[in-house]
DSSP file (Angstrom, degrees, kcal/mol; ACC not computed):
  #  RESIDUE AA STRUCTURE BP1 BP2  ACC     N-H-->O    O-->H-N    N-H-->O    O-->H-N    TCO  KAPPA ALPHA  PHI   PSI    X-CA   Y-CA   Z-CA
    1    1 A X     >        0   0    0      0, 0.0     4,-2.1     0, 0.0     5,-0.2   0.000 360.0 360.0 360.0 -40.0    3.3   39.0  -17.0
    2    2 A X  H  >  +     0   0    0      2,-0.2     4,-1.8     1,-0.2     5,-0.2   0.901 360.0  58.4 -73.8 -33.8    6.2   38.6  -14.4
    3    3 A X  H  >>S+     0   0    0      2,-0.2     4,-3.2     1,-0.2     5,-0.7   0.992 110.3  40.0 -53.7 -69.5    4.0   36.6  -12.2
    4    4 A X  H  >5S+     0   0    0      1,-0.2     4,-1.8     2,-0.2    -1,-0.2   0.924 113.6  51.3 -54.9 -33.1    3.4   33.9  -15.0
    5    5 A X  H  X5S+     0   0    0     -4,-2.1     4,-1.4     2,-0.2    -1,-0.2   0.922 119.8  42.2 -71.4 -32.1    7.2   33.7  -16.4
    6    6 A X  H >X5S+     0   0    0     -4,-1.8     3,-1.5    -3,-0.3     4,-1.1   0.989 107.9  55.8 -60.5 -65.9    8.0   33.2  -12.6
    7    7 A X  H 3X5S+     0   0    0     -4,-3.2     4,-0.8     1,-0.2     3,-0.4   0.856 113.7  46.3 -42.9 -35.3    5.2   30.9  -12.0
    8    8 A X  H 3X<S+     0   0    0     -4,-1.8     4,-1.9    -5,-0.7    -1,-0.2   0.725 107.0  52.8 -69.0 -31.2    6.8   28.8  -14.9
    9    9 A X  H <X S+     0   0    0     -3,-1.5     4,-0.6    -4,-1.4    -1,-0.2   0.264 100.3  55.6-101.6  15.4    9.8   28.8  -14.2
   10   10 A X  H  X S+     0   0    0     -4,-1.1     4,-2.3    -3,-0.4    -2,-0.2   0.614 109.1  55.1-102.8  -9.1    9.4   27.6  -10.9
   11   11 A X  H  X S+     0   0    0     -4,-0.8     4,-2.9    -5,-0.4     5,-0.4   0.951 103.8  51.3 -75.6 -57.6    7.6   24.8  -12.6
   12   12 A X  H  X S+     0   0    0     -4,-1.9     4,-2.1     1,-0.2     3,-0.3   0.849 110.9  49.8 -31.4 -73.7   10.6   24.1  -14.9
   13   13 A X  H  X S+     0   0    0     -4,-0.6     4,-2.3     1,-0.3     5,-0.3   0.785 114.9  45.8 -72.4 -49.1   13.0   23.9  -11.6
   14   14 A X  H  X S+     0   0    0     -4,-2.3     4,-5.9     2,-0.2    -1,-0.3   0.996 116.3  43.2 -68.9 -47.6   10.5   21.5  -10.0
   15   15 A X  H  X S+     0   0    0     -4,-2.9     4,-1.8    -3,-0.3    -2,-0.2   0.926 115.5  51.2 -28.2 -61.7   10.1   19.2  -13.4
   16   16 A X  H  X S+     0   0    0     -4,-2.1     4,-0.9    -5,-0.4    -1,-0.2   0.903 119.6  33.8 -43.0 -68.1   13.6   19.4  -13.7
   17   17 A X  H  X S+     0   0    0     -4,-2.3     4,-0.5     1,-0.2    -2,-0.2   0.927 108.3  65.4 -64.8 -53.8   14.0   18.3  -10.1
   18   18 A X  H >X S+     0   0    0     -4,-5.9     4,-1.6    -5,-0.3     3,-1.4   0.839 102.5  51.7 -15.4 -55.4   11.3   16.1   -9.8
   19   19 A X  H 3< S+     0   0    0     -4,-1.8    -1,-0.2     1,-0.3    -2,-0.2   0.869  94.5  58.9 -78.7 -30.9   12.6   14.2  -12.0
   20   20 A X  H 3< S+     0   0    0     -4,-0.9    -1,-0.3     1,-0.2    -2,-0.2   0.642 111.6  49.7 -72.4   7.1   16.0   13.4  -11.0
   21   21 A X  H X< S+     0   0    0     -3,-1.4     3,-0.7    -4,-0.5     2,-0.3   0.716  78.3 170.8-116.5 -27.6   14.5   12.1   -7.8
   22   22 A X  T >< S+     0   0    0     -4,-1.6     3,-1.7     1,-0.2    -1,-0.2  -0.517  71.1  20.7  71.6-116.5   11.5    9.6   -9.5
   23   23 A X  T >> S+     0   0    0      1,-0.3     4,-0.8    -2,-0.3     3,-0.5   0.530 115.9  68.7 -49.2 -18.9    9.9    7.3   -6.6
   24   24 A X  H <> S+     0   0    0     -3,-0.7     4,-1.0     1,-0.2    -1,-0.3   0.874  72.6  83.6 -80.4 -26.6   10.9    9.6   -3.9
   25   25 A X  H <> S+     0   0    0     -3,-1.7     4,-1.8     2,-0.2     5,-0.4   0.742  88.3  54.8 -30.6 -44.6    8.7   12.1   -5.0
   26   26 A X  H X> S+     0   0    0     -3,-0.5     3,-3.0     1,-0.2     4,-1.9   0.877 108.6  48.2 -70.9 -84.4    5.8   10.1   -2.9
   27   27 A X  H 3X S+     0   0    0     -4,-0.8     4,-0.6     1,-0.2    -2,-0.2   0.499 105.7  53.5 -46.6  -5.5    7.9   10.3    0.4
   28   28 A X  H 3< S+     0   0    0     -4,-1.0    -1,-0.2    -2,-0.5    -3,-0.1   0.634 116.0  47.9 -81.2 -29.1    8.8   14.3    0.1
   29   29 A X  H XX S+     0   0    0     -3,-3.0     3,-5.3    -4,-1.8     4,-2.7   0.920 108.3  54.7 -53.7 -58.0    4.3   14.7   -0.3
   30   30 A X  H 3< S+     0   0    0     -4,-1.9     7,-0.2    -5,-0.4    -3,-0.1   0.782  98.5  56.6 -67.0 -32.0    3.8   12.7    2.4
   31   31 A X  T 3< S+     0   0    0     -4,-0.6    -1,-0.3     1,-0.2    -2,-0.1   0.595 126.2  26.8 -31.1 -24.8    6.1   14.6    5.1
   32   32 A X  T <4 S+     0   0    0     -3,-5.3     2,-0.4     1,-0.2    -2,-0.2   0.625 126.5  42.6-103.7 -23.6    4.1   17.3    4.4
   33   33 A X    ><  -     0   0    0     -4,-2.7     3,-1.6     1,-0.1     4,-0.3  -0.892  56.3-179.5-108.7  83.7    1.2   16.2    3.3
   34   34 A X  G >  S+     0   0    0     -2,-0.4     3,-1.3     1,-0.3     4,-0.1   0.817  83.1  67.0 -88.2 -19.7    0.0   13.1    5.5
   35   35 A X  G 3  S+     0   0    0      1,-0.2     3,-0.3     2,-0.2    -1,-0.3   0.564  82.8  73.0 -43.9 -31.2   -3.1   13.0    3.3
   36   36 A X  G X >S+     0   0    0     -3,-1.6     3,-1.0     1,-0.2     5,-0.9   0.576  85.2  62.9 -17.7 -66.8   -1.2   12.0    0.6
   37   37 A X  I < >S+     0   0    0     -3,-1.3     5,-0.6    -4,-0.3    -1,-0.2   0.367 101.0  57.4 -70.7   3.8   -0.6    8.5    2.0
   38   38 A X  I 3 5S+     0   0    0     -3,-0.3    -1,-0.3     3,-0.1     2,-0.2   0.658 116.7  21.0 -98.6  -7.1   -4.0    7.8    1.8
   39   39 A X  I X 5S+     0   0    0     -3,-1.0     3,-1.0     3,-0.1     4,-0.2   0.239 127.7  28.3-164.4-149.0   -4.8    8.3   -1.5
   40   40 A X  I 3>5S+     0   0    0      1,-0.3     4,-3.9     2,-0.2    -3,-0.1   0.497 119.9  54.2 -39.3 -35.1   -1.4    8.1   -4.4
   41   41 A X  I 3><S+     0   0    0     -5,-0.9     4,-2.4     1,-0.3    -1,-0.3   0.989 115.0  35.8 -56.6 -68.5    0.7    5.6   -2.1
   42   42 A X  H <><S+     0   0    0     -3,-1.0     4,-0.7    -5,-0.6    -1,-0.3   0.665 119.5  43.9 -75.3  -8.0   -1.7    3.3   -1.8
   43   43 A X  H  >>S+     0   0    0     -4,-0.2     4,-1.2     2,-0.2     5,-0.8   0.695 116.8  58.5 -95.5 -22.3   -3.5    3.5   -5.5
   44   44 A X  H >X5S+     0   0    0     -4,-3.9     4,-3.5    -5,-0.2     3,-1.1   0.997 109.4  42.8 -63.6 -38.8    0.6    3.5   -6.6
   45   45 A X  H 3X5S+     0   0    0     -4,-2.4     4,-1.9     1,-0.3    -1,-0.2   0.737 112.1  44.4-105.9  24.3    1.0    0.5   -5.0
   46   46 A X  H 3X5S+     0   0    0     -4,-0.7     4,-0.7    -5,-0.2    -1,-0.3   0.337 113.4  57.3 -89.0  -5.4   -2.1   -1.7   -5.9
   47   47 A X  H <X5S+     0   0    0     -4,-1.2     4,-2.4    -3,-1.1    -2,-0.2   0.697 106.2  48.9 -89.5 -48.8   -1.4   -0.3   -9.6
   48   48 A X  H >X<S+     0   0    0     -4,-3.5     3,-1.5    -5,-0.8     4,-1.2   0.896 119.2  39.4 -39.9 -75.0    2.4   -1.9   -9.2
   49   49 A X  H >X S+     0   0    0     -4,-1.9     4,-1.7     1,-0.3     3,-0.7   0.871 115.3  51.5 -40.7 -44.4    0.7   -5.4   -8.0
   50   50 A X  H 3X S+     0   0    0     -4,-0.7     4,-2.7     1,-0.2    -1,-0.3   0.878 104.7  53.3 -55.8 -46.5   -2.1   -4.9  -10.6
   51   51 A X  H <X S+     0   0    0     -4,-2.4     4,-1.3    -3,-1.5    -1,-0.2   0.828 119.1  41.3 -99.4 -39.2    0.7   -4.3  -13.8
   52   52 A X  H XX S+     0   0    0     -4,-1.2     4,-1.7    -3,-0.7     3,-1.3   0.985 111.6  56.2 -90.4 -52.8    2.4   -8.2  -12.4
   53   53 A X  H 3<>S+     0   0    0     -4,-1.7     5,-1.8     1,-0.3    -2,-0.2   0.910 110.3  39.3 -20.4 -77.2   -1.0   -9.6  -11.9
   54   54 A X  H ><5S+     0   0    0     -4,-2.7     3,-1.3     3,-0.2    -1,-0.3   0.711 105.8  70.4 -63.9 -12.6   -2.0   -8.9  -15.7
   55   55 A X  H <<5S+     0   0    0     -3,-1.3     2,-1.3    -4,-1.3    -2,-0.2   0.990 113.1  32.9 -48.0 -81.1    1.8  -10.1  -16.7
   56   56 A X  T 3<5S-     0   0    0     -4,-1.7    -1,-0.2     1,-0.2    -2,-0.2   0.060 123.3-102.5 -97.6  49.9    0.4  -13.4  -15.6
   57   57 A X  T < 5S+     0   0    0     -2,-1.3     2,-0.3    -3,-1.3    -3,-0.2   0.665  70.0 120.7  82.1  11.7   -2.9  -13.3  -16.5
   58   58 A X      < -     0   0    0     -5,-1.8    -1,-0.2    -8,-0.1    81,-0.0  -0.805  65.7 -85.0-112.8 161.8   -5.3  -12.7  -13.7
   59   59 A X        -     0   0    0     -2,-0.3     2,-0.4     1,-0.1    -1,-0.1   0.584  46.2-103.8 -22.6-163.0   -7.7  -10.1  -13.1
   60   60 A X        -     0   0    0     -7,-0.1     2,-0.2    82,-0.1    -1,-0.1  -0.841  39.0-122.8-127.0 105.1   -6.7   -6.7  -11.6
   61   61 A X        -     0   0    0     -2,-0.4     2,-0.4    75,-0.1    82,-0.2  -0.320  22.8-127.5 -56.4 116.1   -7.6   -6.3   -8.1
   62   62 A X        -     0   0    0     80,-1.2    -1,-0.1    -2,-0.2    -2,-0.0  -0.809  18.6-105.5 -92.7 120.7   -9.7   -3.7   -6.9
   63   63 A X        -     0   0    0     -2,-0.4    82,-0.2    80,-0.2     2,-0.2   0.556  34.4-173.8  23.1 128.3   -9.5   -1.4   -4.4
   64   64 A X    >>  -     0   0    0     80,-1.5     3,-2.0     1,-0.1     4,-1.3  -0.663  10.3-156.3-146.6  76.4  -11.8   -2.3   -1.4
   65   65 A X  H >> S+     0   0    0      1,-0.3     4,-3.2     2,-0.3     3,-1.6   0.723  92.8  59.7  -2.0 -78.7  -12.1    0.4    1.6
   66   66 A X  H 3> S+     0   0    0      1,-0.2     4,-4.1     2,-0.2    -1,-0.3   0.863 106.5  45.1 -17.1 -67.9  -12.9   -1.6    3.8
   67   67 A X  H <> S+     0   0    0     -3,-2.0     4,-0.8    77,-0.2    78,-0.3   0.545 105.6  59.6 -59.5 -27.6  -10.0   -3.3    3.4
   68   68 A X  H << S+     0   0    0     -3,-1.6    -2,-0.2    -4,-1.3    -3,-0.2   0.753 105.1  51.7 -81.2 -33.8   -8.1   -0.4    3.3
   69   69 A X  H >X S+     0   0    0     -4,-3.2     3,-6.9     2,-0.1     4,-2.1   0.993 110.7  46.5 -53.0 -66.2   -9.4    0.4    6.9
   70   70 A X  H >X S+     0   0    0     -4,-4.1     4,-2.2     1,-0.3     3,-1.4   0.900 108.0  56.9 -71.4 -59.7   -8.4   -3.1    8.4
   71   71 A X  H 3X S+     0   0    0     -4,-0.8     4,-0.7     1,-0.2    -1,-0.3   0.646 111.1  47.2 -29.3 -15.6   -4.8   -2.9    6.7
   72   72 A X  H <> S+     0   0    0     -3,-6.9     4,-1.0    75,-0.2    -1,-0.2   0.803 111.8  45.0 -94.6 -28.2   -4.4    0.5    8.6
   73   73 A X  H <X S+     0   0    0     -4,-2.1     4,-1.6    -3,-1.4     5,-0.3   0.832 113.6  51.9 -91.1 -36.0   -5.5   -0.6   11.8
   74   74 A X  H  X S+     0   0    0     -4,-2.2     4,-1.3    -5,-0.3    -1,-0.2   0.852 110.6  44.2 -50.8 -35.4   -3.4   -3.7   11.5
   75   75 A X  H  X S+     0   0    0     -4,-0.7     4,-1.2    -5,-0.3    -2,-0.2   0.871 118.9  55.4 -87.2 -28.9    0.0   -2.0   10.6
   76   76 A X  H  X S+     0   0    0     -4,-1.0     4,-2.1     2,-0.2    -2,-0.2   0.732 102.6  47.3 -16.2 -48.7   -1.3    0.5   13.6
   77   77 A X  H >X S+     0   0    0     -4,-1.6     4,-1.2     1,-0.2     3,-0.7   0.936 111.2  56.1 -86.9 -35.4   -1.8   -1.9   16.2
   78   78 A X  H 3X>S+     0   0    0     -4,-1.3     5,-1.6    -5,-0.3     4,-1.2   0.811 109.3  48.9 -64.4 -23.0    1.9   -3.3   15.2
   79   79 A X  H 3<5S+     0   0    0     -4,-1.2    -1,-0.3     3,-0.2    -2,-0.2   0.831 115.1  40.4 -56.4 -59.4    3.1    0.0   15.7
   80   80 A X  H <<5S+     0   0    0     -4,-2.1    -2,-0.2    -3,-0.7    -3,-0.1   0.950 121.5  42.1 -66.3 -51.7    1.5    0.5   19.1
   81   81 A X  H  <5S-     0   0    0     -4,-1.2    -2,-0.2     2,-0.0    -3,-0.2   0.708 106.1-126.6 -16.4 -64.8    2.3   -3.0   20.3
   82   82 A X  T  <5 +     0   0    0     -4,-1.2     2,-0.2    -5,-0.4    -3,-0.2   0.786  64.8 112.9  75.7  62.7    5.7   -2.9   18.9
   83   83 A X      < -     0   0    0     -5,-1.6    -1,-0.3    -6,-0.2     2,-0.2  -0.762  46.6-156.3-118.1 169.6    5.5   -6.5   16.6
   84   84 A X        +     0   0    0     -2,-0.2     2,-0.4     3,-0.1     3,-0.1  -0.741  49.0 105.3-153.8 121.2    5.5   -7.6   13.4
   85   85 A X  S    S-     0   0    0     -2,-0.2    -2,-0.1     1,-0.1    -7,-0.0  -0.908  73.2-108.3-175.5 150.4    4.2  -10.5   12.9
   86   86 A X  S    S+     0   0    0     -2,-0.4     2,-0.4     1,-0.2     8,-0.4   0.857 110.1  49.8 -50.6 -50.5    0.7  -12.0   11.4
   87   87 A X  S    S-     0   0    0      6,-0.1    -1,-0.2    -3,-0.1     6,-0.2  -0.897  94.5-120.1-110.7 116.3   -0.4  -12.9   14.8
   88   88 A X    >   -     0   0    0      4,-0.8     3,-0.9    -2,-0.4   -10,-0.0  -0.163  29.9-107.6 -29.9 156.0   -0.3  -10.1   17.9
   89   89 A X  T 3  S+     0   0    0      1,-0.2    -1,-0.1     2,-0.2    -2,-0.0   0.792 125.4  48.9  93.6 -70.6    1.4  -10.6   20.8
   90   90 A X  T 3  S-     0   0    0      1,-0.1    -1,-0.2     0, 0.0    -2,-0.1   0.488 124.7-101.4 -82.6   7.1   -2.3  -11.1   22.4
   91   91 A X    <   +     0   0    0     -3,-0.9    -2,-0.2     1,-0.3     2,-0.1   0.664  64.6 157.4 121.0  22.9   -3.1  -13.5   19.8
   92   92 A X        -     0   0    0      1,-0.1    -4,-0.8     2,-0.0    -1,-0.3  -0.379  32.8-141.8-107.7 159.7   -5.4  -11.6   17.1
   93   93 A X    >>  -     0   0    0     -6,-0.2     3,-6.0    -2,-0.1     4,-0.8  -0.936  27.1-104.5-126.0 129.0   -5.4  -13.1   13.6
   94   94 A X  H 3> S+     0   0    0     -8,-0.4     4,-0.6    -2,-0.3    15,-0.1   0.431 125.1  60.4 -52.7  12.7   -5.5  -10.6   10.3
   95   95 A X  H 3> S+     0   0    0      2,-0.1     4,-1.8     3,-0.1    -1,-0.2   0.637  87.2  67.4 -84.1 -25.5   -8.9  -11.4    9.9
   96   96 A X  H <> S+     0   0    0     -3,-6.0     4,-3.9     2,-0.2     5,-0.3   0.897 102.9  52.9 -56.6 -41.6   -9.8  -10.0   13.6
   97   97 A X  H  X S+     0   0    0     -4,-0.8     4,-0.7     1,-0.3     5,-0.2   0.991 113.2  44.5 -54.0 -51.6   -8.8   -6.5   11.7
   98   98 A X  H  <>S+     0   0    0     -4,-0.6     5,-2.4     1,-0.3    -1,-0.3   0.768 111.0  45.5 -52.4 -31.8  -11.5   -7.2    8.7
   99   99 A X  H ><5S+     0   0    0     -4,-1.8     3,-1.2     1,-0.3    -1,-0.3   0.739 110.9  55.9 -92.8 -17.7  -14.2   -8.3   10.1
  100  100 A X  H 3<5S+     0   0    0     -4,-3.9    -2,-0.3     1,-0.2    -1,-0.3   0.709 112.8  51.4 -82.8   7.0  -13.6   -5.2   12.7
  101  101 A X  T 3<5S-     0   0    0     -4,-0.7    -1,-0.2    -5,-0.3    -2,-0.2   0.393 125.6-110.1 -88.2   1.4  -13.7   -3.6    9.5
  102  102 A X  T < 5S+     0   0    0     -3,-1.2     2,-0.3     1,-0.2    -3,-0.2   0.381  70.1 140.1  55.9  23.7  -16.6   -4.9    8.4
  103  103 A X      < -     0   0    0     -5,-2.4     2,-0.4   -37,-0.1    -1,-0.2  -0.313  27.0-173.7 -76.1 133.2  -15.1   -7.0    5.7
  104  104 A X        +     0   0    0     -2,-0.3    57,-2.7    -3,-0.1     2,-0.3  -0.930  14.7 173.9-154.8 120.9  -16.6  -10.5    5.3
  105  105 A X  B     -A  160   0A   0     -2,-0.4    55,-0.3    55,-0.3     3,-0.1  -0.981  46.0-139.3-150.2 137.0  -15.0  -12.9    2.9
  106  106 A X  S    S-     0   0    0     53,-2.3     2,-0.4    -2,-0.3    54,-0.1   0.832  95.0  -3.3 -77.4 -19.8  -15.0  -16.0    1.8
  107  107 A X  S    S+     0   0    0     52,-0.8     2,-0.3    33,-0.2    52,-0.3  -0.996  72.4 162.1-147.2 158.5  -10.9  -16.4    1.6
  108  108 A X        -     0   0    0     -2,-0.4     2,-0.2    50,-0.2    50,-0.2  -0.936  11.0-173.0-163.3-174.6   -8.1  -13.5    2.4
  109  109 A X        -     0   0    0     48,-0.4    48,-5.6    -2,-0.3     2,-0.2  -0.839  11.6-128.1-170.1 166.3   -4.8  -13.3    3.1
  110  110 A X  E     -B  156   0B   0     46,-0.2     2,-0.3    -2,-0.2    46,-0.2  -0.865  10.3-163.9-126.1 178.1   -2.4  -11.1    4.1
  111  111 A X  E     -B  155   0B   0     44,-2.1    44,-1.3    -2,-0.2     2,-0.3  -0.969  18.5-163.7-149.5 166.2    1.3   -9.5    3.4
  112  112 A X  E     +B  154   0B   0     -2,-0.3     2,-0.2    42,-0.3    42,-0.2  -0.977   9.7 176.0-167.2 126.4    3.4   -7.2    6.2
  113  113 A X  E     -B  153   0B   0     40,-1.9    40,-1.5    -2,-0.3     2,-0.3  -0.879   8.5-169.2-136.5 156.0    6.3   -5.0    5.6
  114  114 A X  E     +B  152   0B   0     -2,-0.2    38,-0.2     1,-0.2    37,-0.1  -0.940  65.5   8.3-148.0 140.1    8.3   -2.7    7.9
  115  115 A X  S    S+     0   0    0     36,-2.0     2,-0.5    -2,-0.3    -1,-0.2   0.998  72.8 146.6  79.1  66.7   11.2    0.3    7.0
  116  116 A X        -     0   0    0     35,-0.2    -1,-0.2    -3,-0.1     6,-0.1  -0.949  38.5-155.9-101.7 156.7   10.7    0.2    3.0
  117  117 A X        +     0   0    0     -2,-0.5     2,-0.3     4,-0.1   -90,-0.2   0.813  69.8  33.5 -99.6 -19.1   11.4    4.0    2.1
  118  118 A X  S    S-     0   0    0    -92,-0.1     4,-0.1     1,-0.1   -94,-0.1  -0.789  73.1-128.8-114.5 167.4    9.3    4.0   -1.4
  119  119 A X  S  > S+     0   0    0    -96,-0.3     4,-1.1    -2,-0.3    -1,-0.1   0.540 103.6  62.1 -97.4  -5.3    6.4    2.3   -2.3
  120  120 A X  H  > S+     0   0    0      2,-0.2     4,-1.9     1,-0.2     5,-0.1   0.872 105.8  50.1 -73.5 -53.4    8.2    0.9   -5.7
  121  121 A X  H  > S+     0   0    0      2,-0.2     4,-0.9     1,-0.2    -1,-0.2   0.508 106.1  51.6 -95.8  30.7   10.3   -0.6   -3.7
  122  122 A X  H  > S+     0   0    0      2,-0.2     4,-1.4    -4,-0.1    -2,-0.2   0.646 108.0  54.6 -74.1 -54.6    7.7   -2.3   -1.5
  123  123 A X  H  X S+     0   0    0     -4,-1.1     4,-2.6     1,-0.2    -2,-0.2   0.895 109.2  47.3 -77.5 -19.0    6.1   -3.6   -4.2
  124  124 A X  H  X S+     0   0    0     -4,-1.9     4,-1.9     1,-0.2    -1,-0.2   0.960 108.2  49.0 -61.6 -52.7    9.2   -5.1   -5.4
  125  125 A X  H  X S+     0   0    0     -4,-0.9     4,-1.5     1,-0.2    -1,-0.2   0.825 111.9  59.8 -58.9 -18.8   10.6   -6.8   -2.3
  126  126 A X  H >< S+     0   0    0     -4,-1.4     3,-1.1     1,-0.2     7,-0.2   0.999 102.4  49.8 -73.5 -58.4    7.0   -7.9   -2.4
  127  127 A X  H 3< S+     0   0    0     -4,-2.6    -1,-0.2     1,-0.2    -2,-0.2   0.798 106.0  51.1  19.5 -94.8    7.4   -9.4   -5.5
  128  128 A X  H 3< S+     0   0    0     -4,-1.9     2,-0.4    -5,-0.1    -1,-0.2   0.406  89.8  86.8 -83.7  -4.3   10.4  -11.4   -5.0
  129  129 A X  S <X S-     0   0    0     -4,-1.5     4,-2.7    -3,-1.1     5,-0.3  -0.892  71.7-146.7 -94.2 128.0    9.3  -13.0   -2.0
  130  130 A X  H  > S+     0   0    0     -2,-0.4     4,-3.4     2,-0.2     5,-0.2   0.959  98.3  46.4 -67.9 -52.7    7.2  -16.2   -2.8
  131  131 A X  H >> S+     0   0    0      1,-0.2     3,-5.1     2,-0.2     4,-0.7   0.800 119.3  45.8 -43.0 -83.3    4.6  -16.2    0.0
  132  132 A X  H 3> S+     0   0    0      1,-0.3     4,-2.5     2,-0.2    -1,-0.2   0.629 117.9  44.9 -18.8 -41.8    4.1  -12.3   -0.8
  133  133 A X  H 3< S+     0   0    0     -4,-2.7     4,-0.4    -7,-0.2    -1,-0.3   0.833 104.6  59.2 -74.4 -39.6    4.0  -13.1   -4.1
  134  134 A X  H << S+     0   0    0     -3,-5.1    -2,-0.2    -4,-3.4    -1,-0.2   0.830 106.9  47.4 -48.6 -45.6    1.8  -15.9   -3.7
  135  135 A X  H >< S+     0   0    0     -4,-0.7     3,-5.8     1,-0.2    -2,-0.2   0.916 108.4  53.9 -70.5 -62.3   -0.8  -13.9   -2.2
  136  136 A X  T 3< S+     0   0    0     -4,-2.5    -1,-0.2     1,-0.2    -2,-0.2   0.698 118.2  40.6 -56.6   3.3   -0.7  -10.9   -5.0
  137  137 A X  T 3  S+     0   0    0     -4,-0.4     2,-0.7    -3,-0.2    -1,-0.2  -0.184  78.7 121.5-129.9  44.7   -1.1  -13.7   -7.6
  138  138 A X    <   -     0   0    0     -3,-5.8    -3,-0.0     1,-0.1    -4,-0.0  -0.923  51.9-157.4 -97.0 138.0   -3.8  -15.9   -5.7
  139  139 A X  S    S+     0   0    0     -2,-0.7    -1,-0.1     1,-0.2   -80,-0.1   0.575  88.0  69.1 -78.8 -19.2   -6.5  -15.6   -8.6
  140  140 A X  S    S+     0   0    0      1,-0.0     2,-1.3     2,-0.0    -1,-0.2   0.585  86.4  87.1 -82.3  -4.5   -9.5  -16.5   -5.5
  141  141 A X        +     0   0    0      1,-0.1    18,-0.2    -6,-0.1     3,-0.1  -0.671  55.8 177.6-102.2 128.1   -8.5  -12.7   -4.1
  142  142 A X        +     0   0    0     16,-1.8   -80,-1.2    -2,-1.3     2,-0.2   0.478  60.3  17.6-109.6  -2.1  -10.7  -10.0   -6.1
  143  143 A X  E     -C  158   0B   0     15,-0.6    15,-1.9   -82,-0.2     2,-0.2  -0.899  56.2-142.9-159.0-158.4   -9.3   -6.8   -4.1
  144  144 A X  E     -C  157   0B   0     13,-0.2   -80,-1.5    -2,-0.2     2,-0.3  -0.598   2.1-164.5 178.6 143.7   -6.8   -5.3   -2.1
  145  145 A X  E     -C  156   0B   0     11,-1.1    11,-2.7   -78,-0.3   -77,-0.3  -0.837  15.9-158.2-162.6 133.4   -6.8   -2.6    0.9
  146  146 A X  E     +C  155   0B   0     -2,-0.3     2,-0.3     9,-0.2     9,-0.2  -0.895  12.0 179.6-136.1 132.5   -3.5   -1.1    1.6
  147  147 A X  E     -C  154   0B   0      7,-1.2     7,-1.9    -2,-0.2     2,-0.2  -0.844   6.3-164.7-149.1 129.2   -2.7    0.6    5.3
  148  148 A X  E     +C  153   0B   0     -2,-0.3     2,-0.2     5,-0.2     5,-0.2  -0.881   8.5 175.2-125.3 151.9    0.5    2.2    6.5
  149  149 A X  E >   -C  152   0B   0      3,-1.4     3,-2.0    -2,-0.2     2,-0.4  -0.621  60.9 -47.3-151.5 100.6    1.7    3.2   10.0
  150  150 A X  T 3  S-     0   0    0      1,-0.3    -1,-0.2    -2,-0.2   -74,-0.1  -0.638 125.7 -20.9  88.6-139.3    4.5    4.4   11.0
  151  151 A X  T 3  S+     0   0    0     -2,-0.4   -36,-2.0    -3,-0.1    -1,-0.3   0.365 118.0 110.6 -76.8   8.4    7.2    2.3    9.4
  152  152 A X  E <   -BC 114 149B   0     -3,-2.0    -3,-1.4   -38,-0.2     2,-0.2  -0.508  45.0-178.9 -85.7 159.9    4.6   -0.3    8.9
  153  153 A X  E     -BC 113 148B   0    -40,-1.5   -40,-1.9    -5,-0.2     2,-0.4  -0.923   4.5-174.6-141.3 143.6    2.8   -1.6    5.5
  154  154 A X  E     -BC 112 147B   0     -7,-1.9    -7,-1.2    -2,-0.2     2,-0.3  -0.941  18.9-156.5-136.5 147.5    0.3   -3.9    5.2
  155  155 A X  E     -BC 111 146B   0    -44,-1.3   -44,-2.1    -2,-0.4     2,-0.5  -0.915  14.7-166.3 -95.9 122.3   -1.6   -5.8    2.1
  156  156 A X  E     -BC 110 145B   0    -11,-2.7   -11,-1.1    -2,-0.3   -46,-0.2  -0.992  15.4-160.6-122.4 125.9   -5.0   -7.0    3.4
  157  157 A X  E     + C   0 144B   0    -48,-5.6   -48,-0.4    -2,-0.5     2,-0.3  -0.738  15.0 170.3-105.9 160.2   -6.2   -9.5    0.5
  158  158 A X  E     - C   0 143B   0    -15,-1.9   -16,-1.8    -2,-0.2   -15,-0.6  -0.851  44.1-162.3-154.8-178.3   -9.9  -10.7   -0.3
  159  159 A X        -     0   0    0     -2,-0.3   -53,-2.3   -52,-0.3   -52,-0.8  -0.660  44.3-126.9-173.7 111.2  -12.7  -12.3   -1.9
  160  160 A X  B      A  105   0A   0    -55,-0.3   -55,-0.3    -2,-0.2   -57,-0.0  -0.045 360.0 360.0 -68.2 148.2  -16.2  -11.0   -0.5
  161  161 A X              0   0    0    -57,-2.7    -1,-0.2   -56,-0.1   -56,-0.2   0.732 360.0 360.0 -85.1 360.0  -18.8  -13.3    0.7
């Protein structure tokens, strides 16, 4: 009986706290939990892009492994490398990542972020920037892979051959 009124009230004190923190809640998992990012970050923020997407009518983009690989290994290499930019320092093109991903598409695109501390606000800045934006509302991309490294983010966009 003391177990469960403890066990409950350590749930209250987390609710309770939990709350007052919102978005941050993902970045206090993932310090501990590196698994984390693989798996709520990235379906939080393809759900954000998906909720603007259906605002203005398109489809909701789905989730593409693949795609989730070559978005990891792209914000990776930028990491190792130390760029950020669409094209490497030795000259590789975000497509180099997909196809090493095994990704084959008839159009993509990409989007490349670095230091955001939530993924709410990633998806925002992403948002409000027109190329970025441009890409999360091109109607020819039919999913989405998203891959973090370090302070890196990347959005790998698609449309499968």
């Amino acid at each position: 009986m003391i177990n469960k009124i403890i066990l409950s009230f350590t749930w209250l004190i987390v609710g309770l706290f939990g709350g007052f923190y919102g978005s941050n809640y993902y970045y206090r998992i993932v310090k501990t939990d590196p698994a984390y990012i693989q798996t709520s970050s990235y379906t939080d923020m393809i759900r954000l892009i998906n909720k603007e997407r259906v605002i203005q009518g398109l489809k909701p983009l789905v989730e593409n492994d693949l795609l989730n690989k070559s978005a990891r290994a792209k914000a990776c290499d930028m990491k190792e490398k130390g760029y950020f930019e669409h094209v490497s320092p030795d000259g590789q093109e975000p497509w180099v990542f997909m196809k090493a991903a095994g990704y084959n598409y008839y159009t993509a695109g990409e989007n490349i972020a670095v230091s955001y501390d939530s993924t709410k606000k990633l998806a925002e800045a992403y948002l409000k920037s027109p190329s970025h934006r441009d890409n999360i509302l091109n109607p020819e991309y039919t999913e989405v892979g998203v891959g973090e490294c370090g302070i890196y983010s990347v959005e790998h966009f698609g449309m499968r051959k």
